[in-house]
C-alpha positions in Angstrom: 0.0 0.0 0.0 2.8 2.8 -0.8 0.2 4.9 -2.3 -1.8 5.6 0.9 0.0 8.5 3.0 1.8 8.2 6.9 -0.1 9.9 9.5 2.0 11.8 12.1 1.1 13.1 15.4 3.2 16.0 16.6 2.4 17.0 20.1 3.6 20.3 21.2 3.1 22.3 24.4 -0.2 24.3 23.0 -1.5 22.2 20.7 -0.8 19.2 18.8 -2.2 18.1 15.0 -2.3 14.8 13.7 -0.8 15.4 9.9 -1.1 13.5 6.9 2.1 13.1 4.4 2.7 11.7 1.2 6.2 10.6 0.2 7.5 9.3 -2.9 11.4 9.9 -5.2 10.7 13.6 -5.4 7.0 14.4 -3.6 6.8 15.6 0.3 3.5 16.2 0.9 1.9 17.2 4.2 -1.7 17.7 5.2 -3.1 18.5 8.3 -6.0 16.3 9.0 -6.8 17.3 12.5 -5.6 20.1 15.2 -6.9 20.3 18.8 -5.9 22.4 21.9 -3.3 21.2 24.4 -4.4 22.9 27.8 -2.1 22.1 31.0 -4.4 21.9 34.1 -3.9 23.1 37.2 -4.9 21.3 40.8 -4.3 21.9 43.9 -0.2 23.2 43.7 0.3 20.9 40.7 0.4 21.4 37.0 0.2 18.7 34.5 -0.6 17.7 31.4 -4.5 16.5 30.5 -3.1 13.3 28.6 -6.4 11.5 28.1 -7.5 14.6 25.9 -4.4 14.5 24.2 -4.8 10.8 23.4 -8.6 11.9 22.3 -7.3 14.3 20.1 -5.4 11.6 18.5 -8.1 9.7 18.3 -10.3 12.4 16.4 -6.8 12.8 14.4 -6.3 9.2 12.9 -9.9 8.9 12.2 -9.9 11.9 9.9 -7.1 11.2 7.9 -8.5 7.8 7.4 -6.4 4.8 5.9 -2.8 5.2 6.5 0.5 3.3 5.8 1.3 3.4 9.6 1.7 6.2 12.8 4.6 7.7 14.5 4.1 9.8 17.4 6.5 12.9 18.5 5.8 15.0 21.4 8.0 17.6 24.0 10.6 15.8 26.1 11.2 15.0 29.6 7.9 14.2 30.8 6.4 11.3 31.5 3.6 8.8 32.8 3.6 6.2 35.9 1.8 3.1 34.9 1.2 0.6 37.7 1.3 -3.6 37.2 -2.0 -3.9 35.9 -0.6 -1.0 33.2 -2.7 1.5 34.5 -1.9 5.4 34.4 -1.3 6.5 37.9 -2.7 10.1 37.5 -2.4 12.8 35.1 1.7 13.3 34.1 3.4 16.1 35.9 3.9 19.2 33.5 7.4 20.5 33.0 6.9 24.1 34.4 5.7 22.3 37.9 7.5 23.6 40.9 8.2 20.9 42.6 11.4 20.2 41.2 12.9 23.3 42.7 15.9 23.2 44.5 15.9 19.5 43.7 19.0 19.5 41.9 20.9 20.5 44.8 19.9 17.3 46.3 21.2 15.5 43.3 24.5 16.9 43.0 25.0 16.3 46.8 25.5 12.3 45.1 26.9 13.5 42.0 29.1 16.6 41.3 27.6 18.7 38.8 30.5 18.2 36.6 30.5 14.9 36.8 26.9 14.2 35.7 27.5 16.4 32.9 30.6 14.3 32.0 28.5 11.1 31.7 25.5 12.3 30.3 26.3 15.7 28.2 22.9 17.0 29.1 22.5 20.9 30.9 20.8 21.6 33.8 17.2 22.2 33.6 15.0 21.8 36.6 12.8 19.9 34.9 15.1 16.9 33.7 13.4 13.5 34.0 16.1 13.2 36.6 14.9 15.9 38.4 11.5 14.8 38.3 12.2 10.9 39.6 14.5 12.4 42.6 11.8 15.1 43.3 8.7 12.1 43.5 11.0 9.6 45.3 9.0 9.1 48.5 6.1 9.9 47.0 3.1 7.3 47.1 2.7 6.8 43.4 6.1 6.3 42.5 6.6 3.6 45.2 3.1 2.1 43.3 4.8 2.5 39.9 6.0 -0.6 37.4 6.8 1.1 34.4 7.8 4.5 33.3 6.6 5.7 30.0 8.1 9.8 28.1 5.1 10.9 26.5 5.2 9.6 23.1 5.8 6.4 24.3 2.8 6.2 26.8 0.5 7.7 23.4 2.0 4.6 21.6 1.4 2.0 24.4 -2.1 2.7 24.6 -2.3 2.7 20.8 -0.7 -0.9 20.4 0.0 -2.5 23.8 4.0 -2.4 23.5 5.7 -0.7 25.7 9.3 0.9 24.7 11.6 4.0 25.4 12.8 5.7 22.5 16.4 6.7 22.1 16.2 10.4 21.1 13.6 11.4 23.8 15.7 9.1 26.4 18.4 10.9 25.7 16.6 13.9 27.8 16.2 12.2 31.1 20.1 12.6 31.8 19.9 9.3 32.0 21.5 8.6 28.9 25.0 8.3 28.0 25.3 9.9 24.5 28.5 7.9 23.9 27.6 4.6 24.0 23.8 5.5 23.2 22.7 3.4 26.7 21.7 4.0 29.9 23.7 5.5 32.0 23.7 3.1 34.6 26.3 3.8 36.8 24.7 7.9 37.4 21.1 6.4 37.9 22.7 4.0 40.6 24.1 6.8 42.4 20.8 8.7 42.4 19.2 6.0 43.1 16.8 5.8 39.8 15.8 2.2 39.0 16.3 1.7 35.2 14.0 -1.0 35.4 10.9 1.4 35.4 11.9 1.9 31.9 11.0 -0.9 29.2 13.6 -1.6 26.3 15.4 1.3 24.4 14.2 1.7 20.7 16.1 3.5 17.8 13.8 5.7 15.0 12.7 3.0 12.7 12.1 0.3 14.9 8.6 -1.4 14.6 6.5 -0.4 17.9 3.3 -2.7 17.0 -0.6 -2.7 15.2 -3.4 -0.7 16.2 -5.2 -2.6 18.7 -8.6 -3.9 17.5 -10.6 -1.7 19.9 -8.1 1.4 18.2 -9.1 0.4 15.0 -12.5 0.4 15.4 -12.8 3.9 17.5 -10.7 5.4 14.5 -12.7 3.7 11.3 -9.3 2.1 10.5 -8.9 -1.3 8.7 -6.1 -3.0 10.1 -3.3 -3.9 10.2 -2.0 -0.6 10.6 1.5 -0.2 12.1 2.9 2.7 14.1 6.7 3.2 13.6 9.1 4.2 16.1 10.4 7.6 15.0 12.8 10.5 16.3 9.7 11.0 19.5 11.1 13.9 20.5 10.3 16.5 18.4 13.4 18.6 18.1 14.9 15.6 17.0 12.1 15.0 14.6 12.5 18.6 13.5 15.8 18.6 13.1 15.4 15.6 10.1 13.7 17.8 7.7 16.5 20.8 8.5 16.9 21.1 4.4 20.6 21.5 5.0 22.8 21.0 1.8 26.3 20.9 3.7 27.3 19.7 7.0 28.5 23.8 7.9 24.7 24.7 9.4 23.1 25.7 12.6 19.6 25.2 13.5 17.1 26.9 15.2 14.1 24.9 16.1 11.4 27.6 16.8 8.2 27.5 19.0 7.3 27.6 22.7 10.7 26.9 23.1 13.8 28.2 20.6 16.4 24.9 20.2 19.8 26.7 19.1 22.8 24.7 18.1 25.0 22.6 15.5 24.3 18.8 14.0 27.3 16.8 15.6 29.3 13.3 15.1 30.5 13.1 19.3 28.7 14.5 22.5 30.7 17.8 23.8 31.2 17.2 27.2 33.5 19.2 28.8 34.1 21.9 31.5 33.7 24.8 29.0 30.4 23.2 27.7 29.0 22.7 30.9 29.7 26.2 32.1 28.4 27.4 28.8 24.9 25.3 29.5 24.9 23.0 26.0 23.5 19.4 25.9 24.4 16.8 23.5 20.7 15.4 23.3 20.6 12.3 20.4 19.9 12.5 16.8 18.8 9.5 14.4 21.9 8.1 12.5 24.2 8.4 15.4 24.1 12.5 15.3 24.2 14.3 18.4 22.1 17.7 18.8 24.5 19.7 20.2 22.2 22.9 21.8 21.4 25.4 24.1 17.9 26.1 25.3 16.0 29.6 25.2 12.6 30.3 26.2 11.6 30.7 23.0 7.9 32.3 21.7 7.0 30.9 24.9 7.4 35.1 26.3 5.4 36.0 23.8 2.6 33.8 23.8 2.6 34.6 27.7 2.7 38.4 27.0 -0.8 37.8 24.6 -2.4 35.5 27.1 -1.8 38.0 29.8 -3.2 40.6 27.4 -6.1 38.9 26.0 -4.6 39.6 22.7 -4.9 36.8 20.1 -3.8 38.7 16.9 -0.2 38.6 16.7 0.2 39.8 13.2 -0.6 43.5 14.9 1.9 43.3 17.6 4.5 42.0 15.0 3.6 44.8 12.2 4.0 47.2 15.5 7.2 45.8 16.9 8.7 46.8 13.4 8.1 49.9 14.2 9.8 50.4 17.5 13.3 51.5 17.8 15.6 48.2 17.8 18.0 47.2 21.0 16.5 49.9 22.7 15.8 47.0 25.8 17.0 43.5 26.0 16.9 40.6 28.3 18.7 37.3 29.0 15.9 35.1 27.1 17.3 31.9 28.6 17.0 33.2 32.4 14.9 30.7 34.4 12.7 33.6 36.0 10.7 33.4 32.7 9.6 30.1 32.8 7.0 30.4 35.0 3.2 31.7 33.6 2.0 34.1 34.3 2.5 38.1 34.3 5.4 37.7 31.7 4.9 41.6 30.8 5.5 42.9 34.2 8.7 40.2 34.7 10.3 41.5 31.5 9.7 45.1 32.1 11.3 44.2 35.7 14.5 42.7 34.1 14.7 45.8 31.5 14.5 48.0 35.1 17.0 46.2 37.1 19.2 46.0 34.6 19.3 50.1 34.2 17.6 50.3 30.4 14.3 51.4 28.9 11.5 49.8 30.7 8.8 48.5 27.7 5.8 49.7 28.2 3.1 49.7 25.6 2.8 46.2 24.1 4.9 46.9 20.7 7.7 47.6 22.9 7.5 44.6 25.1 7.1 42.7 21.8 10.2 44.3 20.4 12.3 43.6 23.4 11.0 39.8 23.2 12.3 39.7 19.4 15.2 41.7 19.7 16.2 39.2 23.2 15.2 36.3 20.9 17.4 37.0 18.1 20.6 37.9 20.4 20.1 34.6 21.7 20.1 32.7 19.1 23.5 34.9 18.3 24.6 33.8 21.4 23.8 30.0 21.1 25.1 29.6 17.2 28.6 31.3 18.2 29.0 29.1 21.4 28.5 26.0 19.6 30.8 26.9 16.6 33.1 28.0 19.2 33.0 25.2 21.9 32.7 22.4 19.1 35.3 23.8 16.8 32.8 24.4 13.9 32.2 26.8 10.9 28.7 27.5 10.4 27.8 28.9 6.8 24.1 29.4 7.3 21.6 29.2 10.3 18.6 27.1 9.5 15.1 28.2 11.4 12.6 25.5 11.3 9.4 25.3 13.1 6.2 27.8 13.6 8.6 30.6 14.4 10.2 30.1 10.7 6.8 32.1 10.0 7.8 35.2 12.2 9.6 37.2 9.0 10.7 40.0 11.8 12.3 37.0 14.0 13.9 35.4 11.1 15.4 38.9 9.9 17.2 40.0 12.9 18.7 36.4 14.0 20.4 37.2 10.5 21.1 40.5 11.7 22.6 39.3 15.0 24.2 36.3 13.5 25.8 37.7 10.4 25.2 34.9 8.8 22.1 34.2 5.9 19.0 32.6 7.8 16.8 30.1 5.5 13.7 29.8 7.2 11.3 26.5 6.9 9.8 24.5 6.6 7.6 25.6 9.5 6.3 21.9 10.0 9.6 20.1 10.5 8.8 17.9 13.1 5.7 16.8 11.2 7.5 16.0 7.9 10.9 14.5 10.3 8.4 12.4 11.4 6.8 10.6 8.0 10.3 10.6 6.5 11.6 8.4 9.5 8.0 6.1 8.9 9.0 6.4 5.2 12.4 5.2 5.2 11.4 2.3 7.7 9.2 1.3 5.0 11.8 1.6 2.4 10.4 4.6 0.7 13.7 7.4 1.4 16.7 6.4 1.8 19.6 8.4 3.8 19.4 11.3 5.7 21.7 13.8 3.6 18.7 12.4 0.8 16.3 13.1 3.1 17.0 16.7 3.6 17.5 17.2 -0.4 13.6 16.0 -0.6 12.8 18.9 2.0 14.7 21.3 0.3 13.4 20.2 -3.3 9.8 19.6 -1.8 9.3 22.5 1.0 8.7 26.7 0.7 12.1 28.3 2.3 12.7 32.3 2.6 16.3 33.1 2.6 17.1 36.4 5.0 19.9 38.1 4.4 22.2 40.0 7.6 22.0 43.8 7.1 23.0 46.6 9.4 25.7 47.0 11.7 26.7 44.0 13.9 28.1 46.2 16.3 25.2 47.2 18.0 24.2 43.2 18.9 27.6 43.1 20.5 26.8 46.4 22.5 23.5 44.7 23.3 24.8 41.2 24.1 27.0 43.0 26.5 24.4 44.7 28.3 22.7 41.3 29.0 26.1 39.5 30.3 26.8 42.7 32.2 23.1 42.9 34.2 
């Protein structure tokens, strides 16, 4: 059946959409079939993640796009469901922005060094690591009840087929993973006292991961068999497939809630200078290593229009245009923005206590978010070239933010490099070229990328203006 098209769920933090794509020698296709809210929910102190509405929505998703060739399943990283023996969900899955992994870290380092966790796993500190989140629930009730732990995608994939697995690329961000061997890093969870065994087998992007149950098949309209493949699950790393690269001598920007800045890599970077400099070597398909720094991303933005009730950002772009550039900046990878919630006043606090222009009227605060945005990503693409001793001869922006033309024009600014921006649905189309080459369809991944580039709409952005001024600017952020 190589006529019928692969159906790919991509889950993001707002939304996700269940996409349809056709692939043949020369033809990348993508449809969306069906989109749906993703809408964290807060009880009591905790935030997390309404799974079973996500797994509706997938649902809905499969059943419009009707027959398929087979399912993968991408998603955000790091989180994760306990089931219990029976294979049972043990309560909603903590969301990433929960505070209770505060000051957890601490707690883990007190058993191993900072330096040398980074040494075995090449992953940065984020509060919300999987490790994190295991150390912060360890004498909690419903870990002691759990049998199995599943990351997101995988959980959406169990209840699809029955098979339980852990995929390799979204493994990778537990920090439990080292990126050398491509294992578990057994020796660091034994000193923080993680049992591995709450994770079922590793799988690599490609490997089969089972059929549509019959009771799957018949809630979606589906004629079975239908397989779903193991693909790159987490999404960056999905994304990050369909970067149409020509040459190895790119960086990548994979935009959206969150902005994924960094370099395509053969090793893992793991040492003292990378650590300092906050990188991770998080896993690619083919034995490639993401080598990246995180930054909040549109995340500020979208939290600037929620707390402003303004849906239209069009208008705020076409009015940050107009505002005076660099006039305020902040550090857009600082923890104090990851919280929601009154993301106007904090940056308008950070402009203040660092002695510039407070933002006031909402194409300001918009301007200062792009402007922070694009020095950033400076920031990120000249630390990787620097700490991993490579030239970069383009930056690549994939994801919704390759949309933003203002965004995309002054990380070429800031960068001095040409920005190619698109395809804006990488992690979709990563994720029905991984099903298609399983199913012999594609082959390599340089090939790959040259259908993306043949197949997909890209705007190239040329720098302009004076790269002076980003330095000026970049110092005013490292000096606050």
């Amino acid at each position: 059946m190589p006529e019928l098209p692969y159906a790919a769920v991509d889950l993001g933090a707002s939304s996700g959409r269940v996409m349809t794509a056709r692939v043949a020698p020369g033809t990348l296709t993508l449809t969306q079939a069906h989109r749906f809210p993703n809408r964290p929910v807060r009880t009591g102190n905790a935030l997390r993640w309404d799974v079973l509405a996500l797994y509706a929505g997938v649902l809905d998703g499969l059943r419009a796009a009707g027959p398929v060739r087979s399912v993968g399943i991408d998603s955000w990283a790091v989180d994760h469901g306990l089931l219990d023996a029976d294979g049972q969900l043990l309560g909603n899955p903590y969301h990433y922005r929960d505070t209770r992994t505060e000051h957890i870290a601490e707690q883990v380092w007190a058993k191993i060094p900072a330096s040398e966790l980074y040494a075995a796993t090449g992953i940065q500190y984020a509060p919300f690591n999987t490790l994190y989140q295991l150390a912060a629930a360890r004498d909690t009730s419903q870990l002691r009840a759990a049998e199995r732990l599943l990351l997101i995608p995988d959980l959406l994939a169990f209840w699809l087929t029955g098979r339980a697995g852990t995929e390799l690329t979204n493994a990778s961000t537990t920090q439990l993973i080292d990126p050398g061997t491509r294992d578990w890093a057994r020796t660091v969870a034994a000193r923080a006292g993680i049992d591995l065994g709450l994770f079922p087998p590793l799988r690599r992007p490609g490997d089969p991961a089972g059929e549509l149950l019959p009771h799957v098949l018949e809630e979606t309209g589906l004629t079975g068999p239908v397989p779903v493949t193991t693909v790159a699950s987490h999404d960056t790393a999905s994304a990050v497939v369909a970067v149409p690269a020509a040459t190895p001598r790119f960086a990548y920007i994979c935009t959206g809630t969150w902005s994924l800045a960094g370099l395509e890599l053969d090793a893992p970077v793991r040492t003292e200078e990378s650590r300092a400099a906050n990188f991770t070597n998080e896993l690619g398909i083919d034995g490639t290593v993401r080598y990246l720094r995180n930054i909040m991303g549109l995340w500020l933005l979208q939290e600037c229009q929620r707390d402003w009730r303004e849906p239209d950002v069009t208008a705020l772009l076409d009015a940050a245009a107009r505002v005076a550039p660099l006039r305020s900046v902040v550090d857009a990878g600082h923890r104090d923005f990851l919280a929601p919630g009154g993301m106007p006043a904090r940056i308008a606090a950070a402009c203040r206590a660092s002695g510039q222009p407070e933002p006031r009227t909402r194409a300001e605060i918009t301007r200062c978010i792009l402007d922070s945005l694009a020095l950033a990503h400076r920031g990120a693409v000249t630390d990787a070239a620097r700490l991993a001793d490579r030239e970069v001869d383009a930056v690549h922006i994939v994801g919704g933010g390759a949309r933003n033309a203002l965004l995309c024009q002054l990380t070429a600014d800031a960068c001095g490099l040409p920005v190619v921006a698109g395809p804006a649905e990488a992690a979709a189309l990563g994720n029905a070229l991984v099903q298609a080459r399983a199913d012999g369809v594609v082959g390599d991944l340089p090939s790959m990328r040259r259908l993306v580039g043949a197949t997909q709409p890209s705007t190239r952005y040329e720098p302009r203006g004076d790269r002076a001024a980003w330095t000026a600017a970049h110092a005013r952020v490292t000096d606050s």
